[in-house]
N, C-alpha and C positions, 0 to 999 in steps of 0.2 A: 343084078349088080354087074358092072364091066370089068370083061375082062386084065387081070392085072399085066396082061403081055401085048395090051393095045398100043399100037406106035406112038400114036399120036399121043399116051398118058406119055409114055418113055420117053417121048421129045421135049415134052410140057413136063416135066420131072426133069429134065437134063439142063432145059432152059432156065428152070426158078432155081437149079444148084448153080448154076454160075451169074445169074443176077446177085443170087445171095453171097457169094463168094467178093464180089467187087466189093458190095455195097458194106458188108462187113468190116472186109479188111479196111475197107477208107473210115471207117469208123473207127476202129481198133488203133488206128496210126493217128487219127486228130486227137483221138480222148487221151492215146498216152502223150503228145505233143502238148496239149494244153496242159497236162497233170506238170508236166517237164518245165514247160511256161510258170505254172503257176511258184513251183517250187523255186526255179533260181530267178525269176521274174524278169523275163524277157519277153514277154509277150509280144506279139504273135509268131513270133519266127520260128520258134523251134515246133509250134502247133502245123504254120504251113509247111514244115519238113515233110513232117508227121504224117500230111496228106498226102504227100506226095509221094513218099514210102510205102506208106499204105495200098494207095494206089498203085501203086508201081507191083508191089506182092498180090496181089489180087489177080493183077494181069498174069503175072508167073504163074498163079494157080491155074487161070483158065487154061492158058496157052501146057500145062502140063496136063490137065481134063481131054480136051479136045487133041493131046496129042497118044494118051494112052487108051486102050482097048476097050477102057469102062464108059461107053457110048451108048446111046439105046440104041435098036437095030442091029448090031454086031454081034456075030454068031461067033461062039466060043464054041471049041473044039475041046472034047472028052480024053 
């Protein structure tokens, strides 16, 4: 079995958390925009907010990922 402190897992581990992180959040901001749509019936507008929001937090995630220490390859200090 390979080892779990292989670069390339920790780069392919750091990569699929912040695809997931997008693809999520733009998810989570359509489904509550259409929920929000569907309720006061405005459809689509408050759904294409929603993506856009969504998207928009996603991005703040990565950009707070790649700007904290929880990187693969970055040596923590004892």
């Amino acid at each position: 079995m390979a080892d779990s402190k292989d670069p390339f897992r920790q780069g392919l581990s750091f990569a699929v958390r912040i695809g997931t992180e997008l693809v999520v959040s733009t998810i989570v901001g359509a489904f509550l925009g259409y929920l929000l749509d569907t309720w006061l019936g405005t459809r689509p507008w408050i759904m294409v907010v929603g993506v856009f929001l969504g998207t928009a937090a996603g991005f703040r995630t990565v950009y707070r990922l790649a700007k904290s220490g929880d990187r693969p390859g970055d040596k923590k200090e004892n």
